[in-house]
C-alpha positions as CSV (number, residue, x, y, z in Angstrom):
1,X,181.5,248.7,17.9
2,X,182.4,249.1,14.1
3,X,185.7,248.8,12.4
4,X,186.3,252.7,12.4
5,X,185.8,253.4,16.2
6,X,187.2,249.9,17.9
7,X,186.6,249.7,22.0
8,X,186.3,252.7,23.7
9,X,186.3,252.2,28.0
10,X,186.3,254.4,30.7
11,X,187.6,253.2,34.3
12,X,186.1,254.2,37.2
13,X,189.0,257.0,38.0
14,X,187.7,258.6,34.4
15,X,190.4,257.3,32.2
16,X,190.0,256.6,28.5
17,X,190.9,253.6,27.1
18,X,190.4,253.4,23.2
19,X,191.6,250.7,20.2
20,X,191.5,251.8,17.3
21,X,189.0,248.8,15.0
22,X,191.9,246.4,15.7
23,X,194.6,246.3,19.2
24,X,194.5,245.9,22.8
25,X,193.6,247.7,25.9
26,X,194.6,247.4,29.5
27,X,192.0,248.2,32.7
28,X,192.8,247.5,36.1
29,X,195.4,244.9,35.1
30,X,192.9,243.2,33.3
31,X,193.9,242.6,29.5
32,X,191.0,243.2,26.8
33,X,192.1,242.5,23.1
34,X,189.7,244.0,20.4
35,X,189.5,241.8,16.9
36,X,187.9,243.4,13.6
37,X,186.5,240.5,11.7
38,X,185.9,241.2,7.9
39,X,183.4,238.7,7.3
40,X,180.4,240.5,10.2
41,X,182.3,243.9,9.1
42,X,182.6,244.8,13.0
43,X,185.1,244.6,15.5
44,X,184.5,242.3,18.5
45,X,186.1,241.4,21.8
46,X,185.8,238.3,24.0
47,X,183.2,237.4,26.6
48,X,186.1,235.8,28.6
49,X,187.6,239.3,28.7
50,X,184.8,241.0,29.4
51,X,184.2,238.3,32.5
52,X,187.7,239.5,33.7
53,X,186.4,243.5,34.4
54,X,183.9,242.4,37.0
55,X,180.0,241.4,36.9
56,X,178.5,244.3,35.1
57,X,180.1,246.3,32.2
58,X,178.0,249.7,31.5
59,X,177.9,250.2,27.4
60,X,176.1,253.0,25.4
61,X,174.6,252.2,22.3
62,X,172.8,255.4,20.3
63,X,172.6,257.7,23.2
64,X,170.9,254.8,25.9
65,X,172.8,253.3,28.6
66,X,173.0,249.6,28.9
67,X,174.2,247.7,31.8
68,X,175.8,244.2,30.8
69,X,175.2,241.1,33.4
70,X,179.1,238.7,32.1
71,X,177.3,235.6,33.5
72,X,174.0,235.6,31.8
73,X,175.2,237.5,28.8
74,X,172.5,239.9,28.5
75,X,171.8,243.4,28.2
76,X,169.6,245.9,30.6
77,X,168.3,249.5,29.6
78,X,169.3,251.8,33.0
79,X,168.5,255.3,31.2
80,X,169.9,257.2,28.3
81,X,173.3,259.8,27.8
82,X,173.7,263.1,25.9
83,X,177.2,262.3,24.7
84,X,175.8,259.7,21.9
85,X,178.3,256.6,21.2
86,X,178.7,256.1,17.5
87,X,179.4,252.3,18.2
88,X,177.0,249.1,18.9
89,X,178.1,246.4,21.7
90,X,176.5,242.7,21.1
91,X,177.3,239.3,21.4
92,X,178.5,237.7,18.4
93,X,178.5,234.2,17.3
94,X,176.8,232.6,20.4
95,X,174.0,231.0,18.1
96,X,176.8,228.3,17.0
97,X,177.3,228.2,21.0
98,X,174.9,226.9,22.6
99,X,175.0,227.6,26.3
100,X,174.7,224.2,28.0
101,X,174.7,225.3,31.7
102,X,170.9,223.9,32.1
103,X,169.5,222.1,35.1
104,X,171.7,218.7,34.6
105,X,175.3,220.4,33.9
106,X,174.2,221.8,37.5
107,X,173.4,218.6,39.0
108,X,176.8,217.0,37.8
109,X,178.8,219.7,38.6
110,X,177.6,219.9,42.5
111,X,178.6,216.5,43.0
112,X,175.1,214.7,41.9
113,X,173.0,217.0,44.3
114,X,169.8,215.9,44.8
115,X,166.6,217.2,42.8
116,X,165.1,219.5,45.2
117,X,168.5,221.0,46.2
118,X,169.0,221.3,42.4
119,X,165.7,223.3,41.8
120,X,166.4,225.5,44.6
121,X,170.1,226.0,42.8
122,X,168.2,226.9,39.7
123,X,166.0,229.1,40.6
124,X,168.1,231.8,42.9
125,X,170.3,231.8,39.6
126,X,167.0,232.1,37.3
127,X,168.1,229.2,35.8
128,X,165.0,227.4,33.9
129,X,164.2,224.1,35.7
130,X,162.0,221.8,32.9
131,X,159.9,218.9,33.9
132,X,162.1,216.9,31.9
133,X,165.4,217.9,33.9
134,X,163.7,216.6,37.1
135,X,163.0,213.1,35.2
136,X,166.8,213.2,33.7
137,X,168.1,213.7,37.6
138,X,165.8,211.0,39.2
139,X,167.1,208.3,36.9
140,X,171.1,209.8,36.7
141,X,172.8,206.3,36.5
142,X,175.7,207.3,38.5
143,X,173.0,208.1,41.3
144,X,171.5,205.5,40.9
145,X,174.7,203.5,41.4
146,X,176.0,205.0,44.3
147,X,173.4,207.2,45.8
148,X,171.8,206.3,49.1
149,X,169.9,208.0,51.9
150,X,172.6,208.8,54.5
151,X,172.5,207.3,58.4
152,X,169.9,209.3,60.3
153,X,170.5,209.9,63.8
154,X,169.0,211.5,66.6
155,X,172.0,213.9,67.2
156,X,172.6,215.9,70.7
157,X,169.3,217.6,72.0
158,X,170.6,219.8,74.4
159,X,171.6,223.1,74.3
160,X,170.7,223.4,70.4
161,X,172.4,226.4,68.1
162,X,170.6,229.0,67.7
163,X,173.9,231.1,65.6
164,X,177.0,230.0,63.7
165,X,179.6,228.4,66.1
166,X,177.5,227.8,69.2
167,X,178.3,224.1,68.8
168,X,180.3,222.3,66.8
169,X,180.8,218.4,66.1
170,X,184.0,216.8,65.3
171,X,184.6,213.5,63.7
172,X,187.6,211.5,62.1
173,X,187.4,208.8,59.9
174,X,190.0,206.7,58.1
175,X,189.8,205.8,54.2
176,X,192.4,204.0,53.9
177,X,196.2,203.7,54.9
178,X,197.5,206.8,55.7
179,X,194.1,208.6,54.7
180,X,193.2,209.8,57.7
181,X,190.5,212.8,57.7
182,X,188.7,214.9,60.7
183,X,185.8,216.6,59.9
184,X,184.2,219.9,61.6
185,X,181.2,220.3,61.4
186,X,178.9,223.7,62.3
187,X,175.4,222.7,63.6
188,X,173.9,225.8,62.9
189,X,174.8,226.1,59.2
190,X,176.0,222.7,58.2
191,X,179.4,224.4,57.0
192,X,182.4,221.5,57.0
193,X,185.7,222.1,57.5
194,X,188.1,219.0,56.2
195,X,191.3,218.3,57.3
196,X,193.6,215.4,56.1
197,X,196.8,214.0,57.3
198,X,198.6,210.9,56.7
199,X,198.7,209.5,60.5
200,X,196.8,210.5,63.7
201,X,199.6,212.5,65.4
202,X,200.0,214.6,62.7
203,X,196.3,214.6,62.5
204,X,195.5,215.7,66.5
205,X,197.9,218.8,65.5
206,X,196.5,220.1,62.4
207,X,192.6,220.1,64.1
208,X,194.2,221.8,67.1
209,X,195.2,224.7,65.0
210,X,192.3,224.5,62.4
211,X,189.7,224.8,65.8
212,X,191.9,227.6,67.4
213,X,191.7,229.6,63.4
214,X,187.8,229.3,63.0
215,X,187.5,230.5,66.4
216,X,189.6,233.7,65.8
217,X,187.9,233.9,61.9
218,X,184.6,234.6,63.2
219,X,184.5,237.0,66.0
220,X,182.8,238.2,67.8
221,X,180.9,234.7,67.3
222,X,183.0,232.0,69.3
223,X,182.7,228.3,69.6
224,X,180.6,227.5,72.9
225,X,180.1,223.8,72.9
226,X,182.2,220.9,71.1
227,X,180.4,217.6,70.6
228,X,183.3,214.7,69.9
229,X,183.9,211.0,71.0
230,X,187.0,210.4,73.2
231,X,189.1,209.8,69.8
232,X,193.0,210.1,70.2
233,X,193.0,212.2,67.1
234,X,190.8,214.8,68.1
235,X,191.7,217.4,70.6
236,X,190.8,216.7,74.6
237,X,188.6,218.5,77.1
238,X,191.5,220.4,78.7
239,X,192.7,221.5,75.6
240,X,189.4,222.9,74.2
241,X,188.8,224.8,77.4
242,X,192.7,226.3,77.5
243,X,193.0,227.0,74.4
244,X,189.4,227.9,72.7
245,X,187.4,228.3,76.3
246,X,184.7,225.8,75.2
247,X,182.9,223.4,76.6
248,X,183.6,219.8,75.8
249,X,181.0,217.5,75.6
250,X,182.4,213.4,75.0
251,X,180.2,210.8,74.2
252,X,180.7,207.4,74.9
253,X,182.7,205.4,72.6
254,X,180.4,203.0,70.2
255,X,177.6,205.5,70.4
256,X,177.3,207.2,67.1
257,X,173.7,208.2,67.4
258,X,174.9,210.9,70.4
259,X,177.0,212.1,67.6
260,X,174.3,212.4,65.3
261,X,175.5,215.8,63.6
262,X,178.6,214.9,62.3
263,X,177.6,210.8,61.7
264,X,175.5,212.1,59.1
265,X,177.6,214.6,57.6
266,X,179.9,211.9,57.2
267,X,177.3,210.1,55.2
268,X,176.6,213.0,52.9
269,X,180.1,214.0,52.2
270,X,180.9,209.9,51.4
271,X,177.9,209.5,49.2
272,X,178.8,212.6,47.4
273,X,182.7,211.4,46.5
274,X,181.3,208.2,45.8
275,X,179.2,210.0,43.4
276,X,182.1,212.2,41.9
277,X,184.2,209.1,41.3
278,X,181.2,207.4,39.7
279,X,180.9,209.8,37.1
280,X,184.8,210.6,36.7
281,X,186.1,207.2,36.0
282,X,185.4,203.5,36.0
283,X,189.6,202.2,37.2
284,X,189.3,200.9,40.8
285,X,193.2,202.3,40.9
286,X,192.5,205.6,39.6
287,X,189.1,206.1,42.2
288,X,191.7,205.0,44.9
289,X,194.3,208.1,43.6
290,X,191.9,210.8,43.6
291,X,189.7,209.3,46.7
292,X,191.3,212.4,49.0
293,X,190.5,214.9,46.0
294,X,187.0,213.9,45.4
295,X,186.3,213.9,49.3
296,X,187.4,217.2,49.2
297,X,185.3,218.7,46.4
298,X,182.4,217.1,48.0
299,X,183.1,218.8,50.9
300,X,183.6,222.1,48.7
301,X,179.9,221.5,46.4
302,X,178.9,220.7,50.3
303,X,179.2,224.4,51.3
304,X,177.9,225.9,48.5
305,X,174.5,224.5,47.5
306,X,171.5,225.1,49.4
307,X,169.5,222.8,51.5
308,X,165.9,222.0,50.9
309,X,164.7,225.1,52.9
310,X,166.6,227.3,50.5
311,X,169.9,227.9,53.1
312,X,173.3,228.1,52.0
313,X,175.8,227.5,54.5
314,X,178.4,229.5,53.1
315,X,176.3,232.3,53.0
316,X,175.0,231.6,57.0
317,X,178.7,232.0,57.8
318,X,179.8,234.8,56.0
319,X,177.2,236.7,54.8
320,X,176.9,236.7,51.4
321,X,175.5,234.1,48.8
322,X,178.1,232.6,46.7
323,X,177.4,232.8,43.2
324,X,176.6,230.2,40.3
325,X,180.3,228.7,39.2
326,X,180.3,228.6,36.2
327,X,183.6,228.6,35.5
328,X,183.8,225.3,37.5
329,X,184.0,222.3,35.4
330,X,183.0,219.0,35.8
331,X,185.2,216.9,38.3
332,X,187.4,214.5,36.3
333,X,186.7,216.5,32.6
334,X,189.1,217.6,30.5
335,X,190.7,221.2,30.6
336,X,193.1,223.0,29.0
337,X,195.7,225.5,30.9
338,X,196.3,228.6,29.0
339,X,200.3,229.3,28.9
340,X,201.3,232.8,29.6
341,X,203.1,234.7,26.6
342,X,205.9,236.0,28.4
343,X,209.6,235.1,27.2
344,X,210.2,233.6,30.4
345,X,207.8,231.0,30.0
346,X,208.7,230.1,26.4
347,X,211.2,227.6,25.8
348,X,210.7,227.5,21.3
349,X,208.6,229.3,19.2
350,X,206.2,226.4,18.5
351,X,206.0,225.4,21.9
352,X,202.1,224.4,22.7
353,X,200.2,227.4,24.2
354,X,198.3,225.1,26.2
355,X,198.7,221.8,28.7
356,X,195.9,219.4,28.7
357,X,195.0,218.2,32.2
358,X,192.3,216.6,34.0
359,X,190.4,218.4,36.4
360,X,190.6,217.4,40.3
361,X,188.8,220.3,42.5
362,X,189.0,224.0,43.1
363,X,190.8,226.0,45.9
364,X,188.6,226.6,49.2
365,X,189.6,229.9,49.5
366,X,189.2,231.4,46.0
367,X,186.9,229.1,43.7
368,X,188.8,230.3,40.6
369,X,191.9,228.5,41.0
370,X,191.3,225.0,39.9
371,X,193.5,221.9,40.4
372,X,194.5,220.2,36.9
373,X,196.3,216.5,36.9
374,X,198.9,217.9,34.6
375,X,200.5,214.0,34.1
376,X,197.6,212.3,33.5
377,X,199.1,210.1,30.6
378,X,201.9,208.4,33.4
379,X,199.1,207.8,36.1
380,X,201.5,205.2,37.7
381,X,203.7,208.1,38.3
382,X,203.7,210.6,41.5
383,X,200.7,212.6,40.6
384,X,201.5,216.1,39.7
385,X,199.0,218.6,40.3
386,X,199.3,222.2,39.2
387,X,197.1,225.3,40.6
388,X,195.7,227.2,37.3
389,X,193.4,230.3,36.9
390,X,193.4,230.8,33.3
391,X,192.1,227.4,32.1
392,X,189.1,226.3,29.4
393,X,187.1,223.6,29.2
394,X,184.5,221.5,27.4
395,X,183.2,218.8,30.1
396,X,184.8,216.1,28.3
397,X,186.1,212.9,29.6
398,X,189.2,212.1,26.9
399,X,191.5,213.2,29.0
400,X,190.7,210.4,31.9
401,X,190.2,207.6,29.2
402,X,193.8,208.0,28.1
403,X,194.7,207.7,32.1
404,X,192.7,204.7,32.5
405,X,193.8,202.8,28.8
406,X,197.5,203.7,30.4
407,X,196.8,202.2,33.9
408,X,195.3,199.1,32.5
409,X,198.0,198.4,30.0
410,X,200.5,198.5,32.9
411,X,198.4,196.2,35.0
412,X,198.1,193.9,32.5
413,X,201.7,194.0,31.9
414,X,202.7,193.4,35.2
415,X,199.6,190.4,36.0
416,X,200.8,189.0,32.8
417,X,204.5,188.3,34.8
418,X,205.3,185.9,38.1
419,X,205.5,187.8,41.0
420,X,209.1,186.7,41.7
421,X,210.3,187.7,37.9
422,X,208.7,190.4,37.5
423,X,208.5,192.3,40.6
424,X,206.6,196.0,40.5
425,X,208.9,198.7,39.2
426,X,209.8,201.6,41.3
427,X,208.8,204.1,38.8
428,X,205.0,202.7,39.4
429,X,204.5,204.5,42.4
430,X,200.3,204.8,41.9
431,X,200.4,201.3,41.0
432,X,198.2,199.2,43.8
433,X,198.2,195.4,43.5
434,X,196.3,192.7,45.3
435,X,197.8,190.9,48.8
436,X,200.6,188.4,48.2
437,X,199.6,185.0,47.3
438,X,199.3,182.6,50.7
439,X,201.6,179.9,51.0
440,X,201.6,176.3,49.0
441,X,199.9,174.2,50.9
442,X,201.6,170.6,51.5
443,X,200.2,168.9,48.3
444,X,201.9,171.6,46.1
445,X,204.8,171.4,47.9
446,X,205.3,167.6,47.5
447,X,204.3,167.7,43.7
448,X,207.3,170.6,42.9
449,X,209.6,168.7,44.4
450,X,208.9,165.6,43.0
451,X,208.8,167.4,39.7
452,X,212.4,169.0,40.5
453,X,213.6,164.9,41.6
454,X,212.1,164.2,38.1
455,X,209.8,161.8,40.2
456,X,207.8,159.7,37.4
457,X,205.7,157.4,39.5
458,X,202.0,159.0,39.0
459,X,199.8,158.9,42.3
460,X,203.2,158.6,44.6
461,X,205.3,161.0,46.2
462,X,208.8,160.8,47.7
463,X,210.5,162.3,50.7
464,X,214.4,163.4,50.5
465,X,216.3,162.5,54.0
466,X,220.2,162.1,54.2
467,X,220.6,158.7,52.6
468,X,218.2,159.2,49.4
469,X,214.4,159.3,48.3
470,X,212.2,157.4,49.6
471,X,208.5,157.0,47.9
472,X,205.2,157.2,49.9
473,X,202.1,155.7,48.4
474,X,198.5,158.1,48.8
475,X,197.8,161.2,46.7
């Protein structure tokens, strides 16, 4: 591109679109503003808007065709076009960028995966795995901290899957009060379903209808064999047979290694939050807030990172290999969320044209809408989470360290205070403290009252009955 000629596109239904050195142009919805910067004497446009149009952008440069890859930012030669383009399309100013997507960023942003799955991850994505990268993951502190191998078990012999949905496992677990979560798991892919409810009637219900939905998703694949225990909040032989015509096959209660499938995806899905949380934050209360949210982008990084053989189990149940987020940041890091220019949205002229949040997970059905802790600075507060597309990032942490200097100057606030003066505020709904202190024992008793009788005999104590005190030798 130079100054004279500006952006010149063509849509696939043969349309023109054309600015002139300096404006903006609009193609397929998507907005693509072109900039004509004195200093380089051409006129550029942004990678981010170039991301929006799709995966490959075709460009002509002297009479050859080029074919840009948005994600790797590169160029191909595909052949060469009569109709010569009197413009040149490059990247400009990526040298004071460096890209720093390498083997580690990828390790931290699949929830600490281990090095092997991370070198598989690398290379379907030609990303360059160094010898080095393999040394940085083996000693990652946070794995180090939290990692562990996760409970093998011998899990159910019979009848083994040979597709997606010939048997699945179900499991529920409990984190907490009113954390209650059952997991699905498919034995033939290792896909997880998650599903969280704040008590196990409300629990039983939401599996029912999650089973019945990934039995109807899939056809003409059905669910043929369910291995559960004989949990309450899991959903019974009669109705699995009813309802989804499969077989139910209990196990006996206190016999986790029959339920070896799900035990251990358990293990992996706990190992990686733990990880998640790790690297997000050091506060015990703030861990305990996003405990749910980290579980669930584990179970998310879960699906879409490939095992040691290479398989992906998002791509074993649909089809199609998800590709490299890149656009995912770290879990925890700070973002910012792009306002939209409309009137509507603006309240004053110099309102802030972005809100800085902390980033908590991604959608399950469409990776690139990202939930941001928009309130991060009131963490005692109700948490308020916001769903955001257009967002940026720089895989900082700031953004949790004011969160957790916040939290601990209202702990210490409140610990600095009796418990009887200065009882937790309402407004501190996120604030957790310890278990009430147990009850004086006999000896404190006697002293506070003897110091409330004004009781100056040391080593005595005195007993009030209806005609006066009366002092008792014997501390």
């Amino acid at each position: 591109m130079n100054p004279y000629h500006g952006l010149s596109l063509t849509d696939s239904g043969g349309k023109l679109h054309h600015a002139q050195g300096k404006g903006t142009i609009v193609v397929g919805g998507n907005r693509i503003t072109c900039y004509f910067a004195p200093t380089l004497k051409v006129s550029v446009v942004s990678i981010s808007d170039l991301r929006r149009l799709g995966e490959n952008v075709l460009f002509h440069k002297n009479g050859n065709v080029y074919v840009s890859d948005t994600e790797r930012n590169s160029f191909r030669y595909i052949g060469t076009n009569e109709d010569r383009k009197m413009f040149e399309v490059h990247f400009v100013g990526l040298q004071n960028k460096p890209d720093n997507f390498d083997a580690m960023h990828v390790h931290r942003e699949y929830a600490h995966a281990g090095e092997a799955v991370i070198r598989e991850l690398c290379k379907q994505n030609n990303i360059k795995f160094r010898p080095e990268d393999g040394e940085r993951i083996r000693s990652c502190e946070t794995c180090f901290q939290v990692k562990g191998k996760a409970t093998s078990h011998n899990g159910h012999t019979s009848n083994p899957a040979t597709r997606i949905l010939y048997r699945i496992h179900l499991d529920s677990v409990e984190y907490g009060k009113g954390r209650h979560v059952t997991f699905i798991t498919d034995e033939f892919s290792w896909y997880i379903w998650m599903i969280v409810s704040q008590d196990k009637g409300s629990l039983l219900k939401l599996t029912k209808a999650e089973v019945i939905r990934i039995n109807q998703e899939f056809l003409p694949y059905e669910i043929v064999y369910v291995t559960k225990d004989n949990g309450t909040e899991l959903p019974t032989a009669d109705f699995l047979k009813n309802e989804v015509n499969a077989i139910s096959e209990a196990i006996p209660a206190y016999t986790p290694e029959l339920n070896g499938r799900a035990e251990r995806a358990n293990g992996i899905i706990s190992l990686k939050a733990k990880a998640i949380l790790a690297d997000a934050t050091s506060d015990d209360v703030i861990r305990e807030l996003l405990e749910v949210l980290a579980i669930k982008h584990a179970v998310l990084t879960h699906n879409l990172v490939p095992n040691t053989k290479g398989r992906i189990p998002k791509s074993l149940l649909h089809g199609r290999i998800p590709p490299l987020y890149r656009h995912m940041p770290i879990f925890g890091s700070d973002v910012s969320i792009q306002r939209p220019n409309e009137k509507d949205y603006k309240e004053r002229k110099l309102q802030d044209q972005a809100v800085p949040g902390i980033y908590v997970g991604s959608h399950v059905g469409n990776s690139a809408v990202h939930l941001i802790w928009t309130n991060f600075k009131q963490p005692f507060e109700e948490m308020k989470i916001v769903h955001a597309c257009n967002i940026s990032f720089n895989d900082g942490f700031d953004h949790m360290k004011e969160a957790e200097a916040a939290m601990r100057e209202v702990a210490e606030s409140v610990a600095s205070q009796t418990v009887l003066d200065a009882p937790v505020p309402a407004q501190y709904s996120n604030l957790i403290l310890s278990a009430p202190r147990p009850k004086s024992s006999p000896e404190r008793k006697k002293d506070a009252h003897c110091e409330t009788n004004s009781c100056r005999t040391p080593g005595t104590h005195h007993t009030t009955s209806a005609v006066g005190c009366t002092f008792a030798t014997g501390c």
